[in-house]
N, C-alpha and C positions, 0 to 999 in steps of 0.2 A: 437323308432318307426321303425328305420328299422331296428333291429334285430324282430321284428315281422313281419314285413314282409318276410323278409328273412325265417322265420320260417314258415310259411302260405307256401310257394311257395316250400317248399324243400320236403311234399308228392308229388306235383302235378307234377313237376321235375319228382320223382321218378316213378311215376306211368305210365306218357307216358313213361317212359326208357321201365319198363315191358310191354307197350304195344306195343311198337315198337318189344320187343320182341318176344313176344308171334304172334305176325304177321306172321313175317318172319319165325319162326319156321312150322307157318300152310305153308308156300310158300315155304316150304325144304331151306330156305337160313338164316337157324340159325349160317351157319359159320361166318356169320360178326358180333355174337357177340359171344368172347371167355370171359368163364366166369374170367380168371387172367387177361385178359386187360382191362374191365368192371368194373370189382372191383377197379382194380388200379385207373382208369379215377375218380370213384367215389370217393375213398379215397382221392385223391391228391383235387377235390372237396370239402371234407370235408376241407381240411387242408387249403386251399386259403378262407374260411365264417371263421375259425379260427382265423388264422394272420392277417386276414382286422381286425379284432376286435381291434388290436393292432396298425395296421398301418393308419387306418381310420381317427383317429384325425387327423393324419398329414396332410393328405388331405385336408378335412374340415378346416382346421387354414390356409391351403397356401391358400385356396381357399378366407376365408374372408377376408384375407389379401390384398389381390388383389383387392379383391371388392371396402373394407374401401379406396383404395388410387383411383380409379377408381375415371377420373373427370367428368363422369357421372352416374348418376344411372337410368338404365330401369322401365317404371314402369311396370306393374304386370298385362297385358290383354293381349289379344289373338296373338296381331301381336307380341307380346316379345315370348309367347310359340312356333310362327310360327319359328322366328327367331332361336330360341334356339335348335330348331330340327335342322336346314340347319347348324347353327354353330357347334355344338356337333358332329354332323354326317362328316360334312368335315375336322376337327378334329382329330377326331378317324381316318380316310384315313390314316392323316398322320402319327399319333403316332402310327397305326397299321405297314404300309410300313417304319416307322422308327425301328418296332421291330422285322422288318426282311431284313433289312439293314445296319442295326448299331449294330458290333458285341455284344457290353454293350445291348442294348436293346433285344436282339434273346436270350443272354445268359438267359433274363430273360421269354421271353415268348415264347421259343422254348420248354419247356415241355407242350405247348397246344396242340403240332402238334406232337408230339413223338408215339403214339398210332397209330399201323400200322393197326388197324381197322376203320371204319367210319361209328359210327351210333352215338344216340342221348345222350349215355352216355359219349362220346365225348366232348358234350357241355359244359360238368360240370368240367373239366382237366382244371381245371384254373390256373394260374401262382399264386407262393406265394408272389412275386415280382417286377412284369412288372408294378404294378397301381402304384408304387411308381416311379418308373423310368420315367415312360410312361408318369404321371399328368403334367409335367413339359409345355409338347407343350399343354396341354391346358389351360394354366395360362394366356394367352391374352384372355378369356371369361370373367373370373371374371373383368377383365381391363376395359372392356366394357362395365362393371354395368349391367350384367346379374346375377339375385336376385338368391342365390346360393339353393331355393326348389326346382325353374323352372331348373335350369342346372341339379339338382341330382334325378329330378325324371325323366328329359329326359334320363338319362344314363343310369337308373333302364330299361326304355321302349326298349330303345336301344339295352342293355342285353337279356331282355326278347326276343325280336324277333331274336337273335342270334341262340336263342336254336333250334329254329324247322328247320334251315336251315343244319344243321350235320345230314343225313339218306342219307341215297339209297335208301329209300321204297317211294320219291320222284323222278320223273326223270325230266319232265320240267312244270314248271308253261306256261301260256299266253304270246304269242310273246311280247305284249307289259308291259307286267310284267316283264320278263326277263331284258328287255332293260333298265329300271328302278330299279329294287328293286334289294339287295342282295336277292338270290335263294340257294336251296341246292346244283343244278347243278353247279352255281358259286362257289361255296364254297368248292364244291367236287375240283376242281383244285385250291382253295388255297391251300388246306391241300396234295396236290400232290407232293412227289417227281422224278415225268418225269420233264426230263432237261424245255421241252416246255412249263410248269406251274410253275416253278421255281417263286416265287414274285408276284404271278398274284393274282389279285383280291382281295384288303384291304380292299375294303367297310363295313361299319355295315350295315345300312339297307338300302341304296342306292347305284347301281353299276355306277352311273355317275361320279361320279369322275377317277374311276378306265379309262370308255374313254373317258373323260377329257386328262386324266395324262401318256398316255399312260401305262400305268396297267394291263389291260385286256386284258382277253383269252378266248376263248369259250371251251366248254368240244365237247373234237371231239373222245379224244378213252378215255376208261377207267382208272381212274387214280390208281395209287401206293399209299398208304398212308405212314404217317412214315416223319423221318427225312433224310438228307442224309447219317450218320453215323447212326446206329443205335445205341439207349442208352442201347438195353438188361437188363433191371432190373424191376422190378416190386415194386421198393421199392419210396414211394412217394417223401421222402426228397431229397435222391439223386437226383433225376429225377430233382427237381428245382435247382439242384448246379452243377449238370455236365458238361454242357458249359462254366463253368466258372472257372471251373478246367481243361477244354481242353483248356484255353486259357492261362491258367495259365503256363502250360505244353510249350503251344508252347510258349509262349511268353521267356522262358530258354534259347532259340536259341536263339532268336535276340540279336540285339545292341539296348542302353539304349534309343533312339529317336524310334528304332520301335516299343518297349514294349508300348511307349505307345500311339501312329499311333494305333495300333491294336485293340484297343479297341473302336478308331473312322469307323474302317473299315468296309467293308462288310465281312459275314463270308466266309471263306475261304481262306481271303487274308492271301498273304505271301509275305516276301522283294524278292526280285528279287535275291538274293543270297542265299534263298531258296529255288526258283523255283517258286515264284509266283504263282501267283492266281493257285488255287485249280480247276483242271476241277470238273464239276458234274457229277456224275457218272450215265450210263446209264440205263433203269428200264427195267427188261421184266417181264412182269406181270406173266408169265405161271411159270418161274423159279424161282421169288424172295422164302425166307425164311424168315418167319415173327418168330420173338423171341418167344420160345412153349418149354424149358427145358420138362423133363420126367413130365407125368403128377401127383399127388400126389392123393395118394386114395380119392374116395366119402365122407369119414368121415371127412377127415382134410378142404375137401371141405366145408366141413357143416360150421363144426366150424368158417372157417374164415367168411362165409358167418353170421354166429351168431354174429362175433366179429363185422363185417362190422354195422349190421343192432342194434347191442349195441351201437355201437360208434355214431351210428345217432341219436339215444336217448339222448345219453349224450352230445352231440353238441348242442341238442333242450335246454336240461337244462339252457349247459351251457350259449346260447345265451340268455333265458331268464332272466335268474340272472343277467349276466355278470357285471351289470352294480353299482349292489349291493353286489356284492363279496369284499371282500379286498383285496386287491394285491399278499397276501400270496395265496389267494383262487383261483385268478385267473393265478397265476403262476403253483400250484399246480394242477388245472386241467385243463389247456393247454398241461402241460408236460404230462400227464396222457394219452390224447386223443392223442397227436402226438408220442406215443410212442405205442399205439393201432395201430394208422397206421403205423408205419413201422415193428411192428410184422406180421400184414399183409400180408406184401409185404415179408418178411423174409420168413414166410411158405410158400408164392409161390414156392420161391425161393431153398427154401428145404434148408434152411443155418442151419448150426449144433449149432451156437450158440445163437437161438432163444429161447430155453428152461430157458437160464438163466437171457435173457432181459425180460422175461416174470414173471421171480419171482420181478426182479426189478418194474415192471407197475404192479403188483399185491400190491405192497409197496407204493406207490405212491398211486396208486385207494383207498386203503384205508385210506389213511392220507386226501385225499379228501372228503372221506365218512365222516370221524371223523369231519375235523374240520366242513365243512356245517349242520351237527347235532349239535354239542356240542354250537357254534358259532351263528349259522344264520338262522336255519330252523327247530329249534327243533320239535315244534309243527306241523308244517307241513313233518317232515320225520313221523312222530308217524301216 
């Protein structure tokens, strides 16, 4: 059931993306979407509907696990769905500001924020990582005998209204809409690296916690997008392992009690015999450089844009089958489609050795062809 939805929702995704587009281009401010950070947002999108597929049980088993020892159980009317919004939503606050506070947590959901552009294809840069990390603070839900349809279709709701809040082609909602709800203008300074939005505004669909909890910022000049370091790559895998090998990195300096302090820290920290904490570095919007190598011809353009728009195809399949594939079929076209995106990202990139991982996903694509014919779908491949 919800890889069909999943499936149902990924045109309509895609279509406000082109309409967001296509906007801006009539308003001459096509520059906030560059076609290699679009794509990449999208892929890295593809590739977190992917790995859920994989890591979703886990979810689902901690979750009823919790449930079954729960020494109560809610029953199943409106004030439990009332409940489950304010629960859910205060929740997420924290495992959100926990995943930009807690370097273990950033390393995993800091590829959401890495795209130094800000429009709606944004919203789909999802972490392939952080839902595993992150589920843990909301394991006192199920504790509370909240019936696990009502929690995971709030999430779903939750999700959904995430999307529309990543544009610029919003600037403010109604004063007292602002005061309440997560907005795009709110959101435009989460996703900001100016020192002065640094951490600010966790909310999903509510910004009251944020001034609850001292959190919140209002948007006063225009913000920077990006991370503090920039990752410069367009390639999707990387992009979810990079902070985790920057910490890896630093973690070589310390002593064996900071190696692993670090990982409970905020990012940046460092022991005091390193210089400690990390200033944040300052933004000027008129000078910054957003990551743009030489651009690569119209044609190769096309193609990745073909490969992109193949790949979303073969993700629908794959999410419709998924469930009826054998293990061999679902490894074999996981690897297929995750190796489509980072050829992707490789011809961004203009890397010289993309011609020969291409004959490899050519070998692979069709051992996936073969066995789903030979195997499982004969009649319906014909």
């Amino acid at each position: 059931m919800e890889n069909l939805l999943t499936i149902s929702l990924i045109p309509v995704f895609l279509i406000f993306v082109l309409l967001e587009y296509f906007y801006l281009k009539k308003k001459n401010q096509s520059h906030i979407f560059r076609f290699n950070d679009a794509i990449t947002n999208l892929n890295i999108g593809v590739g977190h509907l992917l790995t859920r597929l994989f890591t979703g049980f886990i979810l689902i088993g901690a979750y009823t696990y919790f449930y079954n020892i729960a020494p109560i159980k809610l029953p199943e009317n409106i004030w439990t769905w009332i409940a489950c919004f304010f629960l859910y939503d205060f929740f997420f606050y924290w495992a959100h500001r926990w995943g930009h506070e807690v370097n273990l947590f950033w390393a995993a959901h800091s590829v959401h924020h890495q795209s130094e552009d800000y429009n709606l294809s944004v919203a789909l840069r999802q972490s392939w990582l952080h839902a595993l990390l992150a589920f843990v603070i909301f394991l006192p839900v199920p504790f509370m005998g909240m019936p696990a349809e009502i929690f995971f279709i709030n999430a779903a709701i939750s999700g959904l209204y995430q999307f529309w809040i990543h544009t610029e082609t919003i600037h403010k909602m109604p004063k007292w809409f602002e005061y309440i709800f997560n907005t795009p203008s709110h959101h435009r300074v989460h996703h900001a690296v100016n020192p002065e939005y640094i951490d600010k505004n966790h909310g999903a669909t509510l910004i009251i916690w944020d001034r609850m909890f001292g959190t919140f910022a209002q948007e006063v000049k225009h913000p920077s997008y990006g991370v503090t370091k920039p990752i410069n790559t367009w390639n999707p895998l990387w992009s979810n392992l990079i902070y985790f090998s920057d910490l890896w990195e630093a973690s070589k300096l310390m002593k064996w009690k900071d190696k692993l302090i670090l990982i409970f820290k905020k990012p940046g920290w460092r022991p005091e015999y390193l210089g400690g904490l990390m200033p944040i570095p300052e933004v000027d919007e008129n000078t910054v450089q957003k990551y743009d190598i030489t651009p690569i011809s119209n044609g190769l353009n096309t193609y990745v844009l073909i490969q992109f728009l193949l790949i979303v195809l073969g993700s629908v399949g794959f999410l419709y089958y998924f469930n009826i594939l054998s293990p061999f079929q679902q490894l074999t076209g996981f690897s297929a489609l995750l190796l489509s995106l980072i050829i992707c990202g490789a011809i961004l990139e203009q890397k010289g050795w993309v011609k020969y991982v291409e004959y490899l996903r050519l070998l692979i694509a069709l051992t996936v062809i073969n066995s789903i014919y030979y195997i499982s779908f004969q009649n319906w491949f014909k």
